[in-house]
C-alpha positions as CSV (number, residue, x, y, z in Angstrom):
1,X,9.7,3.2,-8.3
2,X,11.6,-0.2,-7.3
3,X,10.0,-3.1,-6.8
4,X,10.7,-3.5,-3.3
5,X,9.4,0.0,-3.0
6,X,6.1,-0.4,-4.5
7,X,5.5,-3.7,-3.0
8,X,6.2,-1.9,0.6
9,X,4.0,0.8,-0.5
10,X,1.4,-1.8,-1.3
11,X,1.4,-3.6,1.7
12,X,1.4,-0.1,3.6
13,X,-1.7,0.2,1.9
14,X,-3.1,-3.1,2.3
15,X,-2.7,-2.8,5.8
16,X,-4.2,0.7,6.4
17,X,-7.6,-0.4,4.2
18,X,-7.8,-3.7,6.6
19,X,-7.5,-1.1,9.5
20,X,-10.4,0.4,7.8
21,X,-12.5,-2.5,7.9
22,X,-12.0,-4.2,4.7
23,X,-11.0,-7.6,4.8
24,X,-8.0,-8.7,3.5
25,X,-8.4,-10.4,0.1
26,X,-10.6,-7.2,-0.8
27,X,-8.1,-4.9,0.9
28,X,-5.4,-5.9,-1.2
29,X,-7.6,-5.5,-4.8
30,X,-8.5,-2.2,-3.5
31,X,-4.7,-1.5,-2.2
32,X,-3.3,-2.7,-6.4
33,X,-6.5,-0.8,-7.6
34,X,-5.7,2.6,-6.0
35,X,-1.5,2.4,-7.0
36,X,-2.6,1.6,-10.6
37,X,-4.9,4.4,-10.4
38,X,-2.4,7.0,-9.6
39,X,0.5,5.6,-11.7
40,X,-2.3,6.0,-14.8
41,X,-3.1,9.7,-13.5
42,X,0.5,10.6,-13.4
43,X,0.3,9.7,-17.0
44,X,-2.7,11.4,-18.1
45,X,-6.5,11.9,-17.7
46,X,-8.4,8.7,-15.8
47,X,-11.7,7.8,-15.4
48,X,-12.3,5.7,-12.5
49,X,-15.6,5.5,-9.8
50,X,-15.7,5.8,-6.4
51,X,-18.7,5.4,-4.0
52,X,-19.3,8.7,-1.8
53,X,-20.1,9.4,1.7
54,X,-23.2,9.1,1.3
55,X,-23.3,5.7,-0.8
56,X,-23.8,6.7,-3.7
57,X,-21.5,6.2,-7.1
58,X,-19.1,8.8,-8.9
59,X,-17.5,8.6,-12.1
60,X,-14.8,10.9,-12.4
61,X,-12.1,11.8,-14.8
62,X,-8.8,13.0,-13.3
63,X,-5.2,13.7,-13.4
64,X,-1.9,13.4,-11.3
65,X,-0.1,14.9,-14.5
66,X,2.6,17.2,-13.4
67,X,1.7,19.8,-16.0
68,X,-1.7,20.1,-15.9
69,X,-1.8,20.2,-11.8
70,X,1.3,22.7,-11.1
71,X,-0.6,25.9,-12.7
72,X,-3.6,25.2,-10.0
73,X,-1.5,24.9,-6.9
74,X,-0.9,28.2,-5.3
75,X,-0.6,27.7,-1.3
76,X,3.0,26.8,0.6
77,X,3.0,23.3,0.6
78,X,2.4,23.1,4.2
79,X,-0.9,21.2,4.3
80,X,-0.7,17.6,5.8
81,X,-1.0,14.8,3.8
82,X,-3.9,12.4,4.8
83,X,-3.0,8.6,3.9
84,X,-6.1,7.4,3.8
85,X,-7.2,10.1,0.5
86,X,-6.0,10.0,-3.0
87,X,-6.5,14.0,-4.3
88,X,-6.7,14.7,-8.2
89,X,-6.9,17.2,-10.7
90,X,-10.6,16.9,-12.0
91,X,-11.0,17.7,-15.3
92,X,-14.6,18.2,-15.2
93,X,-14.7,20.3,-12.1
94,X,-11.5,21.7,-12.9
95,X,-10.7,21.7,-9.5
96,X,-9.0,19.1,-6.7
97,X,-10.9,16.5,-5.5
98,X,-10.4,13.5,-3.2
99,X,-11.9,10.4,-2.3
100,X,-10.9,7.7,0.4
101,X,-8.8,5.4,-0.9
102,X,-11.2,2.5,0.8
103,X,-13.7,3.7,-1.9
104,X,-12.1,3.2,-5.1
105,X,-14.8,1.2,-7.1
106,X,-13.4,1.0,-10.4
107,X,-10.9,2.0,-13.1
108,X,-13.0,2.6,-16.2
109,X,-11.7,1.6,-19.8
């Protein structure tokens, strides 16, 4: 991705965390957080932790990786994408998952 892309994208982002109710310095952590996170899961398996609905902390470990996720989609390609979400591949589930983008926590070593 250009740079003027990804910076676009991040600000997109920024902006749709603030609307969200984080405030801006931590909206834009969150925003470089949650583009790292996916460019690393397009790469491979990631562990990261995000807080869930009901408060509480998940470590997961997940993938964006073209190969691993293509066998495990089966539908048409027709659902709507929700902005606010970032969906993986978990490998321990081995299943998708999501999590609101507003709730990343953490990219773990």
């Amino acid at each position: 991705m250009e740079e003027m892309d990804k910076n676009i994208e991040l600000k997109n982002l920024e902006a749709m965390l603030i609307s969200q109710g984080l405030e801006e310095h931590e909206a834009h952590a969150v925003a470089v957080m949650n583009m790292e996170l996916v460019e690393r899961m397009r790469e491979g398996m990631v562990s990261f932790t995000f807080r869930k609905a009901d408060g509480s902390l998940r470590e997961a470990v997940g993938t964006l990786q073209a190969e691993v996720v293509a066998p495990h989609i089966n539908g048409t390609g027709t659902r709507p994408e929700n902005p606010t979400l970032t969906t993986y591949w978990d490998s321990g589930a081995e299943n998708f998952r999501c999590f609101k983008k507003a709730n990343l926590v953490s990219i773990n070593a």
